[in-house]
PAZAPA-4460 file (N, C-alpha, C; in steps of 0.05 Angstrom, whole numbers, plus 32768, in hexadecimal, padded with zeros to 4 digits):
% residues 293
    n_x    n_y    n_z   ca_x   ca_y   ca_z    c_x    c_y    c_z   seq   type   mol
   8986   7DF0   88FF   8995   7DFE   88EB   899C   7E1A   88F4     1      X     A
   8987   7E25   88FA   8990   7E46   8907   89A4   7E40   8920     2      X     A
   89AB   7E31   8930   89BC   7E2A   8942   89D9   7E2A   8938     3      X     A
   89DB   7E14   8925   89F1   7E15   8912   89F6   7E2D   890D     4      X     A
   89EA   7E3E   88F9   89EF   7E52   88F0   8A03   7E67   8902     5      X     A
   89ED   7E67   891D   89F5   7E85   8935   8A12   7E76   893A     6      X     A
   8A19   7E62   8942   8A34   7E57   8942   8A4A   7E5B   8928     7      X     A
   8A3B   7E5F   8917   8A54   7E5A   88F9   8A51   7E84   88FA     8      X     A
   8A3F   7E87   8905   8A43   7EB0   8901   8A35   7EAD   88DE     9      X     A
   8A1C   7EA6   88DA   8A19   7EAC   88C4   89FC   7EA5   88C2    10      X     A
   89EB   7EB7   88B3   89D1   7EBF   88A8   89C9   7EA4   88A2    11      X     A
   89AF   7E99   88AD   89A0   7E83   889F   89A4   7E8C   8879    12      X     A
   899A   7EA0   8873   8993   7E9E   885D   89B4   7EA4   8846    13      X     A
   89C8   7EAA   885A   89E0   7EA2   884C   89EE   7E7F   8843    14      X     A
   89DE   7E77   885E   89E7   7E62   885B   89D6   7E4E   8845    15      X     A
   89C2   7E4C   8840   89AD   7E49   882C   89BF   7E4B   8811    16      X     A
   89C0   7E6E   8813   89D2   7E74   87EF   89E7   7E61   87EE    17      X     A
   89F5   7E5F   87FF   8A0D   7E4D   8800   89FE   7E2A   87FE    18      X     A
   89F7   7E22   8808   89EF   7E0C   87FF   89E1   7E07   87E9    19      X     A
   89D1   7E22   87DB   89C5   7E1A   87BD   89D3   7E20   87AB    20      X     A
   89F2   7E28   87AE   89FE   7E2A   8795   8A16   7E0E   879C    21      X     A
   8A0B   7E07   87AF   8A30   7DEE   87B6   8A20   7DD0   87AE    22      X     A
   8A0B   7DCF   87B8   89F5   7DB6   87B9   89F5   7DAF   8797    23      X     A
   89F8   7DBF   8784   89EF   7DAF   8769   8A13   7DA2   8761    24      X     A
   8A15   7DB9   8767   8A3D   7DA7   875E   8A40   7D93   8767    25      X     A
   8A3A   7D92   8786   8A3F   7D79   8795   8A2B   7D56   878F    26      X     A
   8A15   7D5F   8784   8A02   7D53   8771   8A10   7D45   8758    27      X     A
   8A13   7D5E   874F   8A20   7D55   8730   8A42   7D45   8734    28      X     A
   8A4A   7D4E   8749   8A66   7D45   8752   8A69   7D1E   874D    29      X     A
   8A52   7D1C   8761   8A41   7D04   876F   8A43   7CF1   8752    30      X     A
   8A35   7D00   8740   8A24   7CEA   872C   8A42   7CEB   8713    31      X     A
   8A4C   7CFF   8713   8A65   7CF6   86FC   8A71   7CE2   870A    32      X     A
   8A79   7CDF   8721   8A8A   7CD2   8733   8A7F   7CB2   872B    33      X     A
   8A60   7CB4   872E   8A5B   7C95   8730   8A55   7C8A   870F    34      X     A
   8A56   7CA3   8700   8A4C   7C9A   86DD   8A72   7C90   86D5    35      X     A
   8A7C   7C9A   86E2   8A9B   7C94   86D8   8AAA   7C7C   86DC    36      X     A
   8A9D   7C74   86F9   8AA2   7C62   8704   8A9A   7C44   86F8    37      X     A
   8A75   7C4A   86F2   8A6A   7C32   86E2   8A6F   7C32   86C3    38      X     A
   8A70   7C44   86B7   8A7D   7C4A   86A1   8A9A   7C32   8695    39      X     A
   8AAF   7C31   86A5   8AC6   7C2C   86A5   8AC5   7C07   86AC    40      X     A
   8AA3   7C0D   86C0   8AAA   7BE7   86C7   8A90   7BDC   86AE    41      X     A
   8A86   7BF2   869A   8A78   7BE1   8689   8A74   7BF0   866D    42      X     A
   8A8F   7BEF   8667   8A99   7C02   8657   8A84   7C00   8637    43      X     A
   8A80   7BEB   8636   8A61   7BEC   8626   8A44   7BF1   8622    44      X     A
   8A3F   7BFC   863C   8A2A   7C09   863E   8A28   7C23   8637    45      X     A
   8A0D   7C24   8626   8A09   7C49   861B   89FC   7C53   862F    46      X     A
   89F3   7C6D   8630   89E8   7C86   8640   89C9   7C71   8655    47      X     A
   89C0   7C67   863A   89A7   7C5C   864A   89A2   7C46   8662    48      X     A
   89B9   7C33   865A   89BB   7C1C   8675   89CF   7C2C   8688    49      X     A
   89E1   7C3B   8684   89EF   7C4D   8697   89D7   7C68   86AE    50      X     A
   89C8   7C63   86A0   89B4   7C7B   86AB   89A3   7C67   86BA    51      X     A
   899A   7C48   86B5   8992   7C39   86C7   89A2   7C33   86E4    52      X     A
   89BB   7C29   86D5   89D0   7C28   86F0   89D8   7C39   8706    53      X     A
   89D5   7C5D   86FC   89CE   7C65   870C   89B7   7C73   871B    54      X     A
   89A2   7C70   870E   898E   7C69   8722   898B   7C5A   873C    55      X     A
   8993   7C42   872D   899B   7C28   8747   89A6   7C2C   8754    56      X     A
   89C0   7C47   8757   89CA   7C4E   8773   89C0   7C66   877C    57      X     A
   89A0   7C6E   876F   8992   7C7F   877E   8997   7C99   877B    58      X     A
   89A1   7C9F   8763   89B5   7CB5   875A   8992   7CC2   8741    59      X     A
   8990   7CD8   8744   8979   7CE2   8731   8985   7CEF   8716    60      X     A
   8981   7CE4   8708   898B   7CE4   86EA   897A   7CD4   86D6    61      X     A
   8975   7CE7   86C4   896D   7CDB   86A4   897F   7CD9   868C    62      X     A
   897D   7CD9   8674   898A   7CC6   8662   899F   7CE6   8658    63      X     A
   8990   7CF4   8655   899A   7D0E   8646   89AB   7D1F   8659    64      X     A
   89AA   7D18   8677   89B8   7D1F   8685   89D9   7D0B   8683    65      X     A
   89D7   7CED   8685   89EC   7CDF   8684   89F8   7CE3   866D    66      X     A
   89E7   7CE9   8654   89F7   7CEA   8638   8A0A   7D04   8631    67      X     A
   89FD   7D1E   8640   8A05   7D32   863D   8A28   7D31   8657    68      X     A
   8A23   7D26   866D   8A37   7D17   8678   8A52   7D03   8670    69      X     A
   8A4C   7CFB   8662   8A54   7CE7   8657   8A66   7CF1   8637    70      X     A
   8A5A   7D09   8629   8A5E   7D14   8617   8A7C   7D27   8628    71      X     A
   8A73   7D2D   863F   8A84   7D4D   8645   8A9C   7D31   8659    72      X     A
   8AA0   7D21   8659   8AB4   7D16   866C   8ABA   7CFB   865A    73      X     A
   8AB9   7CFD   863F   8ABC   7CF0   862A   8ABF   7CD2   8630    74      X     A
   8AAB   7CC7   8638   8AA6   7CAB   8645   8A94   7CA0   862C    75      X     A
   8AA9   7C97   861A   8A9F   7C8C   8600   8A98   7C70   85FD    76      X     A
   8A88   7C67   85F5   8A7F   7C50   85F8   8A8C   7C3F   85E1    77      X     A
   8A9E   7C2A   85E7   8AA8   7C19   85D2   8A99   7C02   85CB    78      X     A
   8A9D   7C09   85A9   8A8A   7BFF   8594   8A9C   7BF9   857C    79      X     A
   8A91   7BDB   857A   8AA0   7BD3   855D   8A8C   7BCB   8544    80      X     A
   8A97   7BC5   852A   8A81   7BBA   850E   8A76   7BA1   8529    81      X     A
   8A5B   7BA4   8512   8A48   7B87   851A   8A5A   7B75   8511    82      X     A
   8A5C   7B64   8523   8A5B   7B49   8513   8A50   7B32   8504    83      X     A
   8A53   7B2A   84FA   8A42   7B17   84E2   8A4E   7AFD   84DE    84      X     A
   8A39   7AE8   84F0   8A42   7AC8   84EC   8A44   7AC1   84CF    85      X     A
   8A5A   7AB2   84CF   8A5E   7AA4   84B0   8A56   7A8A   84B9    86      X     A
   8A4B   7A79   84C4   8A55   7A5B   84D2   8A36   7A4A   84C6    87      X     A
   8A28   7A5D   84BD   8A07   7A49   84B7   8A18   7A3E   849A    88      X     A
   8A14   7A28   849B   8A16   7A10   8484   89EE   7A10   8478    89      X     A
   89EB   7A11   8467   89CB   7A0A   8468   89C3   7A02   8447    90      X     A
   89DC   79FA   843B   89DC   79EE   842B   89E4   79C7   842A    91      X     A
   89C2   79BB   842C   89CD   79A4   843A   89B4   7996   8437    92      X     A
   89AF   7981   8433   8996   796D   842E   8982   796C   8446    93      X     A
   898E   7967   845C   897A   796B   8471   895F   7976   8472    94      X     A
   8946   7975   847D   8934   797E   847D   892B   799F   8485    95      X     A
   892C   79A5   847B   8925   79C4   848E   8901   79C8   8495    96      X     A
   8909   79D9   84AA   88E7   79D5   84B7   88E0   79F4   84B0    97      X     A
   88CA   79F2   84B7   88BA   7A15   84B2   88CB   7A25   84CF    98      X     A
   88BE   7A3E   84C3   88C4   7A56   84E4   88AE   7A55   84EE    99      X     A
   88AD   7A50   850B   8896   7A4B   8521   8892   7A63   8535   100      X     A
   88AB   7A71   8526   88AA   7A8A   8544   889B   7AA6   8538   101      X     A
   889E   7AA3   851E   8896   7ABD   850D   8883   7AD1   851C   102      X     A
   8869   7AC9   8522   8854   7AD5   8534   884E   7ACF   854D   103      X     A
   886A   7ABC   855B   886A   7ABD   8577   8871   7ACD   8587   104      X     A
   886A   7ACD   8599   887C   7AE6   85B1   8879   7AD4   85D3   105      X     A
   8895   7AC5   85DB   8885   7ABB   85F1   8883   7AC0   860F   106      X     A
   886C   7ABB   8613   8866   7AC5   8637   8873   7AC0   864D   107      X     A
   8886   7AAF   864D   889A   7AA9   865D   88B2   7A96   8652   108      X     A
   88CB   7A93   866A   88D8   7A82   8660   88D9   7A66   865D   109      X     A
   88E9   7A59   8644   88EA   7A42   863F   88D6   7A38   8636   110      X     A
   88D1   7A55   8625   88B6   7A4B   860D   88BF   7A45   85EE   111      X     A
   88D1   7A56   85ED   88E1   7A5D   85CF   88FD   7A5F   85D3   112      X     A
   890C   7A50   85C7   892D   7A56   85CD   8933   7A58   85AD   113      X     A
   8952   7A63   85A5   8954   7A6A   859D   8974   7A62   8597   114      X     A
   897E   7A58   8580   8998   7A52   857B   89A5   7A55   8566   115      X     A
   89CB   7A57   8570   89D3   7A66   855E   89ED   7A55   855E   116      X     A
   89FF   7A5E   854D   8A1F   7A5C   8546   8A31   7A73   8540   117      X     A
   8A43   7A71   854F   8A5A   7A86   8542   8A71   7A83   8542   118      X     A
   8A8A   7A90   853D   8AA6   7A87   853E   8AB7   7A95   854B   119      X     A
   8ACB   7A97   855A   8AD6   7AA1   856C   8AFC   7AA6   8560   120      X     A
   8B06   7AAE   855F   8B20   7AB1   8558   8B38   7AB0   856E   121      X     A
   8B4E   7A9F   8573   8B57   7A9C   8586   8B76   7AA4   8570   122      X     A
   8B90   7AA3   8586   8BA8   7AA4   857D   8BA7   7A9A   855D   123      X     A
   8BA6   7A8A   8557   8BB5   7A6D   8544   8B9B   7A5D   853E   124      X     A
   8B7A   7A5F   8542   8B71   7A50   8533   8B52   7A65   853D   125      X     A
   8B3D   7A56   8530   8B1F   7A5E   8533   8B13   7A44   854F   126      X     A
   8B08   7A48   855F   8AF1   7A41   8565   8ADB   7A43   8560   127      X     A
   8ABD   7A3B   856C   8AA6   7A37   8569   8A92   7A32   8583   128      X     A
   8A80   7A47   8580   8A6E   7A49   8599   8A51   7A49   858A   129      X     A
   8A43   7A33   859E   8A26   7A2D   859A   8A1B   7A3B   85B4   130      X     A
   8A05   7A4C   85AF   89F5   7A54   85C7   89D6   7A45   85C0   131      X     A
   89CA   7A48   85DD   89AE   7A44   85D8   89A3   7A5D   85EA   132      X     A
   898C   7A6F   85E0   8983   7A8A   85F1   8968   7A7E   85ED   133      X     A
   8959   7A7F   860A   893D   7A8C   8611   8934   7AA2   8608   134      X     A
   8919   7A9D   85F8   8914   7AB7   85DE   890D   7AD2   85F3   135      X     A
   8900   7AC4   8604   88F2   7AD9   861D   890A   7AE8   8628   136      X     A
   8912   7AD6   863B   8928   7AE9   864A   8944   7AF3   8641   137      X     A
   8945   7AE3   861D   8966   7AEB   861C   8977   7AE5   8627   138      X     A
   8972   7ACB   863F   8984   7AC1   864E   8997   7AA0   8643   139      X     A
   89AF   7AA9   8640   89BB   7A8B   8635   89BD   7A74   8645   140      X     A
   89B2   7A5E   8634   89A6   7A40   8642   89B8   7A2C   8640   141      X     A
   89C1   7A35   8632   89DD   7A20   8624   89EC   7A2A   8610   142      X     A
   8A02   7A20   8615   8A18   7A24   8602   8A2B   7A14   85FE   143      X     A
   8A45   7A10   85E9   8A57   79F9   85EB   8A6B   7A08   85DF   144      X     A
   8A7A   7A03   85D8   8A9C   7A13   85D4   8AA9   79FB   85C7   145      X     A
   8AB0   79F8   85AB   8AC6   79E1   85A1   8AD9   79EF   8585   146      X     A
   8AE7   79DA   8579   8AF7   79EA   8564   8AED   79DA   8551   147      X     A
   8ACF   79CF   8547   8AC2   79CA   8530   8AAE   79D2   8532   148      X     A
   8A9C   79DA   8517   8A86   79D3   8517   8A7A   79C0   8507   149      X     A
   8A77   79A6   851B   8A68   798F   851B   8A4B   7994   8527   150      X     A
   8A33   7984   8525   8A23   7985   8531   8A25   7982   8552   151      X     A
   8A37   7970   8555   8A34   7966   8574   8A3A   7987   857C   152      X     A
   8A4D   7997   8576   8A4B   79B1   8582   8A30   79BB   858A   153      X     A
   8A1A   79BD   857B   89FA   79CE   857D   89F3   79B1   8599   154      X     A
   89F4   799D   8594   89EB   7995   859D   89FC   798F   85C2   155      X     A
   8A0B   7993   85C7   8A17   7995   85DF   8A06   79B2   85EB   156      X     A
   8A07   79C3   85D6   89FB   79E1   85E6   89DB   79D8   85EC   157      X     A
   89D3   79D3   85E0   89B8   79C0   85D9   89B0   79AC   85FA   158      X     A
   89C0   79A2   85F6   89C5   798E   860D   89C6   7997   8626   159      X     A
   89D7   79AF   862C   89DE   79BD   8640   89C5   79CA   864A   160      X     A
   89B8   79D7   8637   899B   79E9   863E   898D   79D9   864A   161      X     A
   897C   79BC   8636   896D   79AE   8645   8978   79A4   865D   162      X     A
   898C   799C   8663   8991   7992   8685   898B   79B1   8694   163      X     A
   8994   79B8   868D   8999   79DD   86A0   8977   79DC   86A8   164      X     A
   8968   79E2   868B   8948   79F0   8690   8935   79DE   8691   165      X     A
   8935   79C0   8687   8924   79B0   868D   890F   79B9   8686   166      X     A
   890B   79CA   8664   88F4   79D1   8656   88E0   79BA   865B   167      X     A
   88C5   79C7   865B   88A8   79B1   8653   88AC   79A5   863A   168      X     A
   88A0   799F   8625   88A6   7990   8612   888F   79A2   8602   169      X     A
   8890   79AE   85EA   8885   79BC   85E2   8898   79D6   85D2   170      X     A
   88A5   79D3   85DF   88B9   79F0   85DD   88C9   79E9   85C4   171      X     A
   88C0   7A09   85B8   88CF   7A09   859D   88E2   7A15   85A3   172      X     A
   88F8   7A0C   858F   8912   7A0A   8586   891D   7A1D   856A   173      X     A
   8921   7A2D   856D   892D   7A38   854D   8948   7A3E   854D   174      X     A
   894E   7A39   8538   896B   7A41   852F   896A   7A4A   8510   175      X     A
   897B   7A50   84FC   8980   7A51   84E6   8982   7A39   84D8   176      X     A
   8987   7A31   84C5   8985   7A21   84B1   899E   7A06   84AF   177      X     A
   89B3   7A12   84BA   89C6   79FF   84B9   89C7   79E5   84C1   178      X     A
   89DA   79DD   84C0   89E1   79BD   84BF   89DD   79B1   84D1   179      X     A
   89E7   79C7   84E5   89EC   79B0   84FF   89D5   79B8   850D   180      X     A
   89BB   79C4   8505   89A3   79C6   8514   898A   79B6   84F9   181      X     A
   8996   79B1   84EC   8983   79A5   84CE   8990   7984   84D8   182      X     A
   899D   7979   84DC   89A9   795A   84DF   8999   7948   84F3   183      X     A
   899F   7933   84EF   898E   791F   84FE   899E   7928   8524   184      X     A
   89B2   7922   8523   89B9   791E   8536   89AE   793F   8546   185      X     A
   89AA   7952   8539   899D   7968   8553   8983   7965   8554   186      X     A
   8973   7956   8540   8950   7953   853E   8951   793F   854C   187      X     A
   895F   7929   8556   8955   7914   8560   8955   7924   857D   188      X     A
   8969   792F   8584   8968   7946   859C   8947   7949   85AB   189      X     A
   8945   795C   8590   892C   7972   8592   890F   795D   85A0   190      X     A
   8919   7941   8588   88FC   7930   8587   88F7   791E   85A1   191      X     A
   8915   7912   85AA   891C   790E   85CB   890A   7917   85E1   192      X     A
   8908   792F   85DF   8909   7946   85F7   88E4   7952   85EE   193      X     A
   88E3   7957   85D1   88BE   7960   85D4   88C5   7973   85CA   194      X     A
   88D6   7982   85C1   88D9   79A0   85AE   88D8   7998   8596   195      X     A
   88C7   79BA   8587   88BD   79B9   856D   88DA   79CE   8566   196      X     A
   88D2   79BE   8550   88F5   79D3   8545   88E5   79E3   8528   197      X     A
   88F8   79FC   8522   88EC   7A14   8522   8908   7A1E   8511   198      X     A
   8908   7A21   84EC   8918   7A35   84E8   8916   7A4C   84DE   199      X     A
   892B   7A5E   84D8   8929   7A80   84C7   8927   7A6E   84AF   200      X     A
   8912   7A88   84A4   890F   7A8F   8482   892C   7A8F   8477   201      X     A
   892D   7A88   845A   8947   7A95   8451   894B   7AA8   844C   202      X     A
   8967   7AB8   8450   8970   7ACE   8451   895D   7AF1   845F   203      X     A
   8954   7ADA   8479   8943   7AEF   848A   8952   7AF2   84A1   204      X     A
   8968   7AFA   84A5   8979   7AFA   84B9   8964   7B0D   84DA   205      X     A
   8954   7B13   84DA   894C   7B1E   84F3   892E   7B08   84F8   206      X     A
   8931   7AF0   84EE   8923   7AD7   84FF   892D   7ACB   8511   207      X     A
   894D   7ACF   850F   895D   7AC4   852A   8977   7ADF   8539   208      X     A
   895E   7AF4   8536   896C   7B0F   854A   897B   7B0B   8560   209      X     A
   8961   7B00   8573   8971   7AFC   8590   8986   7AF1   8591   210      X     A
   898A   7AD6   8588   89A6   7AC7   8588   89BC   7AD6   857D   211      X     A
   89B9   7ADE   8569   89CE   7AF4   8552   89CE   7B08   856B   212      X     A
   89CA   7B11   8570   89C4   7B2A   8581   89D9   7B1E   859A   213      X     A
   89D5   7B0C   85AB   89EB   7B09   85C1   8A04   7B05   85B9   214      X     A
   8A06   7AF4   85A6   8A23   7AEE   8593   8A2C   7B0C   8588   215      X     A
   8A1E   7B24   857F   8A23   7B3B   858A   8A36   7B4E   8596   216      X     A
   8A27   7B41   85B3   8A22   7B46   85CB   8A41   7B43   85D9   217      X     A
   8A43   7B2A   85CD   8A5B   7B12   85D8   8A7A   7B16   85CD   218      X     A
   8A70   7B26   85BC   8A8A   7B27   85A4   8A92   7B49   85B0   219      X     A
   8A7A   7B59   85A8   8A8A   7B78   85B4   8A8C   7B79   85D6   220      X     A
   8A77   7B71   85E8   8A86   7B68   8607   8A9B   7B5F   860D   221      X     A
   8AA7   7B43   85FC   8AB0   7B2C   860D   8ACD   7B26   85FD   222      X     A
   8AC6   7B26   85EA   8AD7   7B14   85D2   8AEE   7B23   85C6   223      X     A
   8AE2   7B3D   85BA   8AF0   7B4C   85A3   8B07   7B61   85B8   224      X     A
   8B1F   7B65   85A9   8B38   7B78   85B4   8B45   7B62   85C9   225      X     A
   8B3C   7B4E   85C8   8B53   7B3E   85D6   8B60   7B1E   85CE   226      X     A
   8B76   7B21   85D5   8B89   7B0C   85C9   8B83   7AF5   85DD   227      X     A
   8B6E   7AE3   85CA   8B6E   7AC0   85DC   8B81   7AA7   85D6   228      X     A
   8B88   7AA6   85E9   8BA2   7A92   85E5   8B9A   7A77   85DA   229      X     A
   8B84   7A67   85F4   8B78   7A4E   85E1   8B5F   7A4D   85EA   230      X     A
   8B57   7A33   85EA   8B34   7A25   85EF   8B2E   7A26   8602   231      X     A
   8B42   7A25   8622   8B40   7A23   863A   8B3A   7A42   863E   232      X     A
   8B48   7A52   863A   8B42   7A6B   863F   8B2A   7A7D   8633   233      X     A
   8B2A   7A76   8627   8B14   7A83   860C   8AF9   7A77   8622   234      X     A
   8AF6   7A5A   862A   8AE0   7A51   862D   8ADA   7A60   8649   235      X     A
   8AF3   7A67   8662   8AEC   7A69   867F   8AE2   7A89   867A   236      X     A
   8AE3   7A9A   8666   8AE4   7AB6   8660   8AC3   7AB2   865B   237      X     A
   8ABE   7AA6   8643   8AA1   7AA4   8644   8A8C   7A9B   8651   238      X     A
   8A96   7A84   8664   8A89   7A7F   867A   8A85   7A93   8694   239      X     A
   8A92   7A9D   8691   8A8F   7AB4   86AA   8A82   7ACA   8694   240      X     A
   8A84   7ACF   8682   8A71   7AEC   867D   8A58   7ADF   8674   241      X     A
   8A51   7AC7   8667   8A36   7AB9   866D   8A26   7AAD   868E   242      X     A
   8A3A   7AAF   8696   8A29   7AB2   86B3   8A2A   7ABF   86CB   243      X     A
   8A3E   7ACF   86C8   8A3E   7AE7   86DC   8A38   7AF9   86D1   244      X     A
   8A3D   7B0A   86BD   8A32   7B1F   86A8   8A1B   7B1F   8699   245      X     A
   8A1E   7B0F   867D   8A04   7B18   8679   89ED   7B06   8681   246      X     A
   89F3   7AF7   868D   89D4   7AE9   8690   89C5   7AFA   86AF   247      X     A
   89E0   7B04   86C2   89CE   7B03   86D8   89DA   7B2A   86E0   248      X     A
   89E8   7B38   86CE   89EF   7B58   86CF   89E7   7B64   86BB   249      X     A
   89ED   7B5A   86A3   89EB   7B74   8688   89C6   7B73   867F   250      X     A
   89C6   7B8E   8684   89B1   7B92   867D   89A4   7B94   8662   251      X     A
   898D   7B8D   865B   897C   7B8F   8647   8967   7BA6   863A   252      X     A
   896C   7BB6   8625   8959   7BC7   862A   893B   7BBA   8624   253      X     A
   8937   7BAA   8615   8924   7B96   860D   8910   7B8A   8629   254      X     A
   8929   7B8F   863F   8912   7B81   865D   891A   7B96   8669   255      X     A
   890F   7BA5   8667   8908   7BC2   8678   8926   7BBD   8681   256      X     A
   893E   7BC5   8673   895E   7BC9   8684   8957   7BB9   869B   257      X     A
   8952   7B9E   869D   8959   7B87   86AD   8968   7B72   869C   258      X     A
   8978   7B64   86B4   8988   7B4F   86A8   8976   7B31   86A3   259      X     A
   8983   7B22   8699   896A   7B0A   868C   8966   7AFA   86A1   260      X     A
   8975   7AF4   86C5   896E   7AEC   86D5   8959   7AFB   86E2   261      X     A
   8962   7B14   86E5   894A   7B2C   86ED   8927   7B2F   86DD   262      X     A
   8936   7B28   86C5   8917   7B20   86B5   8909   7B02   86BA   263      X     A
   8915   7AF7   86C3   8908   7ADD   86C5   88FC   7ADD   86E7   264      X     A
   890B   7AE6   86F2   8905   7AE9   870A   88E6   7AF7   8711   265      X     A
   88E8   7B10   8700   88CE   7B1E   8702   88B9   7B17   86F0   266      X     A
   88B7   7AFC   86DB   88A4   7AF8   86D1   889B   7ADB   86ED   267      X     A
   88AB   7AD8   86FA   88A7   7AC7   870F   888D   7ACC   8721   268      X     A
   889D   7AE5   8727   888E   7AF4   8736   8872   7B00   8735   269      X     A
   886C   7B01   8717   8856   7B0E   870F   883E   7AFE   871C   270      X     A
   8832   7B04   871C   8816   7AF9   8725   8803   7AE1   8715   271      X     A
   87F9   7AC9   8714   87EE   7AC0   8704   87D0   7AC8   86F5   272      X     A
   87C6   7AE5   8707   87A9   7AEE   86F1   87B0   7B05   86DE   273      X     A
   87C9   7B05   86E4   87D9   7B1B   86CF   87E1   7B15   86B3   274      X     A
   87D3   7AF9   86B1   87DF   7AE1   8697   87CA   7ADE   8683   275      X     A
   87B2   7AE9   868F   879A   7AE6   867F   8797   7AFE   8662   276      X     A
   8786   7AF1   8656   8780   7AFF   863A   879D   7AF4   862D   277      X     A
   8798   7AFA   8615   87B5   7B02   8601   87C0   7B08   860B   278      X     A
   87CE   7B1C   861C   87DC   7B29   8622   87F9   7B18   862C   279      X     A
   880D   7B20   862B   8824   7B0E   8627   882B   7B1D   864A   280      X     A
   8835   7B08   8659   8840   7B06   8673   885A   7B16   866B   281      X     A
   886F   7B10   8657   8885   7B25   865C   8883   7B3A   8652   282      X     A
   886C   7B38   863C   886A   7B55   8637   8862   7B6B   8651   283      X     A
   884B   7B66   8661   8841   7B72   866E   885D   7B74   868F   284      X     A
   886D   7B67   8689   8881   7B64   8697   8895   7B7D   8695   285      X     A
   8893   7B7A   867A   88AD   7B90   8677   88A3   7BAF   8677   286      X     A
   8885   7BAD   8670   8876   7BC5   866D   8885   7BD4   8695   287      X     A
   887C   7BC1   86A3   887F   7BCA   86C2   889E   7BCA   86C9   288      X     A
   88AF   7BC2   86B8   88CC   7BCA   86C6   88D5   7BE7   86B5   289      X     A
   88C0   7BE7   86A1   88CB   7C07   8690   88C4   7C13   86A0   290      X     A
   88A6   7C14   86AE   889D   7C26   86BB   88AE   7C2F   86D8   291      X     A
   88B2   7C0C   86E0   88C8   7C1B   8702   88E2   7C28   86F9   292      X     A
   88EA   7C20   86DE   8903   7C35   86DD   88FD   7C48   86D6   293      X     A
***
């Protein structure tokens, strides 16, 4: 450095001052550059998964720094009303079963899944999407896309999961109350395969969060501010943000801001004497990805 210096004709300790007033701009230069950049390709992310993302490019930043960023370069995060399924029928002779999940929490995946219905709006008519989510990872197992709701709809998404995950037999099942998860034709499903089926209380709408919660998810990401022409399109749109996006990019704050392949991956990984006691495998999972972020 003193070499440099006698060549440039200038004082070590000038050159110093000059680098400790140019070095934070060029810092801060750095990190607007890359918050603007991820900002724009995930225009739904708030201060806190944006403050993960750039971490990941090794960039040193906390939450109050991105927000205060984000505030002064008006990188506003678009947000619409919740949405609210109308599609449970649950007025209907069928049997309804108890809730099995109430005081569960489970240790890994393809212990508890979790299902739902919602409706989709296209040009000129409504569609209908059945998902099935892993309670653990939040990760979608199945799904089906049609313009009724009949049962065979739940049960195609239904269908799709078990081939995909090839659950043990044991594994409970919940959904809400309706028809096309109360009918013979989705119980004969359940009874097929070895799953205990599992529904919400009435009018306890946060027994089936998670599922409500990606439909969400799906509607302010994916769905809402754009004009779908028909079924073909609507369906190749959701198939790519159910499996390139959120199952294996959008993060979770629930799994330490990992994605639900990332979470499954690392309860993989975990160790098997890490399983003992009570203690729940993803809990103690997520405890260690809070901590590496």
């Amino acid at each position: 450095m003193g070499r440099l210096c006698e060549l440039g004709h200038v004082s070590r300790s000038a050159y110093y001052r000059h680098w400790q007033a140019s070095a934070p701009r060029q810092e801060e230069t750095a990190v607007r550059d890359a918050l603007q950049r991820l900002a724009l390709a995930q225009p739904h992310y708030g201060h806190r998964r944006l403050s993960v993302l750039l971490r990941r490019e090794g960039l040193v930043v906390n939450r109050k720094r991105v927000l205060r960023l984000m505030r002064q370069d008006n990188l506003l995060v678009l947000r619409r009303r919740p949405f609210v399924p109308v599609t449970t029928q649950s007025d209907h002779d069928w049997p309804v079963v108890p809730n099995l999940i109430r005081s569960l929490r489970p240790t890994g995946p393809d212990q508890i899944w979790v299902a739902d219905i919602t409706y989709i709006r296209l040009r000129e008519a409504f569609v209908y999407l059945a998902v099935v989510l892993d309670a653990c990872s939040r990760k979608v197992v199945g799904w089906a896309l049609a313009e009724h709701l009949r049962a065979s709809l739940a049960v195609q998404a239904l269908e799709r999961a078990l081939s995909d995950r090839q659950p043990p037999p044991g594994l409970i099942h919940h959904s809400d109350r309706g028809t096309q998860y109360a009918c013979q034709e989705y119980r004969a499903v359940l009874e097929r395969h070895g799953l205990q089926a599992s529904m919400s209380r009435v009018g306890n709408p946060y027994d089936n969060a998670k599922a409500e919660s990606f439909m969400a998810t799906l509607k302010r990401e994916q769905i809402d501010g754009r004009a779908w022409q028909d079924l073909a399109e609507l369906q190749t749109a959701i198939a790519d943000f159910i499996d390139q996006v959120y199952n294996i990019q959008r993060l979770h704050s629930a799994l330490g801001y990992r994605s639900p392949a990332e979470f499954e991956n690392a309860i993989e990984a975990t160790p098997p004497s890490m399983a003992g006691g009570v203690a729940s495998i993803a809990d103690q999972t997520v405890s260690q990805l809070l901590v590496s972020t």
